[in-house]
N, C-alpha and C positions, 0 to 999 in steps of 0.2 A: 548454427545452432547455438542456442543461447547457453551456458552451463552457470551452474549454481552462483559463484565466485569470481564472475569476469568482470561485475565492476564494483568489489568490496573493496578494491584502492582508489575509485576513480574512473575517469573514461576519455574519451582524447578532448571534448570539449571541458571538464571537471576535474581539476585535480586533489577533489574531496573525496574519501572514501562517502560511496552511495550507497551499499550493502548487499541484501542477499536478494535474487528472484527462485523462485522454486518452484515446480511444475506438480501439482495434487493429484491427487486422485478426480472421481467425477463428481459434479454440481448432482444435484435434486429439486424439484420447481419449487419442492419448499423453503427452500436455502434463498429465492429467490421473492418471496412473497411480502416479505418486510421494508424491501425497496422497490416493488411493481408501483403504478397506479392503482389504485382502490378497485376501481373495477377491472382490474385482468383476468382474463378464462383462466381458467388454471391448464387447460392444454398448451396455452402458450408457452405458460412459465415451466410447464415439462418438455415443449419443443425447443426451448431458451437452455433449457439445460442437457438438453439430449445435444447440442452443436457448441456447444460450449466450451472452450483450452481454458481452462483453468489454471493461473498462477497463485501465487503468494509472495509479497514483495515484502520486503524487511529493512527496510529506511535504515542507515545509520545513525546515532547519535553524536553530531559532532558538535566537542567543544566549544563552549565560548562562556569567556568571562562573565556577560548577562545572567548567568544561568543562577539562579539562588533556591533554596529552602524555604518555604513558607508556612507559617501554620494559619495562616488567612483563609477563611471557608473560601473566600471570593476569588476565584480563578490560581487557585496554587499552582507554581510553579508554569506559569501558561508560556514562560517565553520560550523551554523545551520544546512544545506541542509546535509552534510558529516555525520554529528550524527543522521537526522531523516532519513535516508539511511540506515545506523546498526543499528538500532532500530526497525525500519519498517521489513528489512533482519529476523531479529530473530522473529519477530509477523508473519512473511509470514511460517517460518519454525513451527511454534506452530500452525500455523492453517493447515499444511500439514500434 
């Protein structure tokens, strides 16, 4: 079983901290209708959430010198976003 904090330091392949996974409560088909196809029945998206493990994964922010301040409308700060993306990648593949 997976528990909260098993790989906030890391994992035997990573030796980054990768963060938190966390086990929710239950899904609802409306939670689901924002990223269905257009035309899904809505019984689906209630049978999609009636069998549904719900996590929540919580990527670490890790350091790195790239990382700057912007007051640029145009993609602030985007090089953050790009590192908690492979961070988050590798905590989704540890909890699959």
């Amino acid at each position: 079983m997976i528990r909260r904090a098993d790989f906030y330091f890391g994992s035997d392949d990573c030796a980054s901290p990768l963060g938190h996974i966390q086990l929710l409560g239950k899904s609802h088909a409306a939670m689901f209708r924002a990223n269905a196809p257009r035309l899904t029945p809505g019984p689906v998206l209630g049978q999609m959430a009636k069998h549904a493990l719900d996590f929540w994964l919580t990527p670490e922010e890790l350091v790195d010198a790239s990382f700057f301040v912007s007051s640029s409308a145009v993609n602030p700060g985007l090089t953050t976003i790009a590192n908690a993306l492979r961070v988050g990648d590798h905590l989704k593949e540890r909890l699959a």
